[in-house]
N, C-alpha and C positions, 0 to 999 in steps of 0.2 A: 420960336426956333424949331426947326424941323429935322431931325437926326434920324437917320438909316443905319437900319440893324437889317445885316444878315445871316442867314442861319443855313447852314450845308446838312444837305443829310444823305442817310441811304435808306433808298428805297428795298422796302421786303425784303427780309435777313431773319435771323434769330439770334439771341442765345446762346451760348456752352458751357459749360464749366470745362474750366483747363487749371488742375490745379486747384490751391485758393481762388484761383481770380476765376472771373468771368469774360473772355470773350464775344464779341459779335463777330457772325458769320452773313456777310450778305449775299444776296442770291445773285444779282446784278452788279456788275463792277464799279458801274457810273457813280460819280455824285452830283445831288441834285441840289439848287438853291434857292431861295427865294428871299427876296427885300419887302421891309417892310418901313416906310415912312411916315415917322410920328412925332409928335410931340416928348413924348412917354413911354417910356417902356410897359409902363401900366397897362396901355391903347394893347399892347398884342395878349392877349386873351386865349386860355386853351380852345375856346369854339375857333376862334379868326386862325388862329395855328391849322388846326384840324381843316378848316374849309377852304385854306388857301392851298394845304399841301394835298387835299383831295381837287382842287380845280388845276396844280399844276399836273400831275400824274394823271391827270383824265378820270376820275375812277367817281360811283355812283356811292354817296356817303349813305344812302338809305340800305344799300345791299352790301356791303362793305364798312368792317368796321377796325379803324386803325388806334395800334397799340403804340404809344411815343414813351420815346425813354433814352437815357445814352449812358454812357461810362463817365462818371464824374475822374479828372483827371488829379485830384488833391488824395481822392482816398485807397487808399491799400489795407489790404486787398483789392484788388478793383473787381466791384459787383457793379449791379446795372440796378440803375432806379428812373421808375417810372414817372410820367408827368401826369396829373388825373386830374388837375384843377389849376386856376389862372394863379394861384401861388407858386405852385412847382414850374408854371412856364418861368416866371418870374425869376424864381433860384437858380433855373436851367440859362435863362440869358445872363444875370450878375455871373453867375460862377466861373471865374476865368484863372488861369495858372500864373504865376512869375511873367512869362511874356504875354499876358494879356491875352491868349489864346483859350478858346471854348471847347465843349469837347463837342462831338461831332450828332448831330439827334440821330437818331432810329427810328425806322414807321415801318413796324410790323403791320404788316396786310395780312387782315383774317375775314375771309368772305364768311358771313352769316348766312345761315340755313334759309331758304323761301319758306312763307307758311303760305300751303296752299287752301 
C-alpha cells in the first residue's frame, strides 16, 4: 500500500519572541508543498526532506545550508523546535492536533561562507 504525506511549508523566515511564545516571521508570503509517496512514513528521512525541499526551491544544498523546524501546535507556550535528525522528522509528521492538522515546517535559508 502506498500512502501520500504532504507537508506545506514557508520558505526563508525566522524566529521572534512575542511574549512567552515564539513566533515565525516569513520573508515571502507564499507557501510551498511538496508529496511524498511511500509505503512508511519511516521512507521520508531528514536527508530526502532537505533534498527534496532544496530541489523544489531551486537552491544549491553544498552553498546553502537549511534550518527546519515549526511550532508544535499541542505546546504552550509555543516555542519552535528544530528537526536535526530522521527521528524529529518523524515526530514532526505524527504530531497532529484534535483535527488531525500538522503544524506548518519552516526552512530557514542560511547561505554559508565560500572557502576560498
Amino acid at each position: 500500500m502506498c500512502l501520500s504525506t504532504n507537508i506545506h511549508f514557508d520558505y526563508d523566515g525566522h524566529y521572534s519572541k512575542c511574549g512567552d511564545d515564539y513566533e515565525w516571521i516569513p520573508t515571502d508570503a507564499r507557501l510551498y508543498a511538496i508529496s511524498f509517496r511511500t509505503s512508511s512514513l519511516e521512507e521520508i528521512t531528514y536527508s530526502l526532506l532537505k533534498e527534496r525541499i532544496s530541489m523544489k526551491m531551486v537552491i544549491d544544498p553544498f552553498t546553502r545550508r537549511l534550518n527546519l523546524g515549526y511550532i508544535p501546535l499541542a505546546v504552550e507556550p509555543k516555542r519552535q523546535s528544530y528537526i536535526l535528525d530522521d527521528e524529529d522528522v518523524f515526530v514532526y509528521q505524527t504530531s497532529v492536533d484534535k483535527e488531525q492538522r500538522r503544524s506548518i515546517l519552516h526552512v530557514e535559508d542560511i547561505q554559508e561562507l565560500e572557502i576560498i
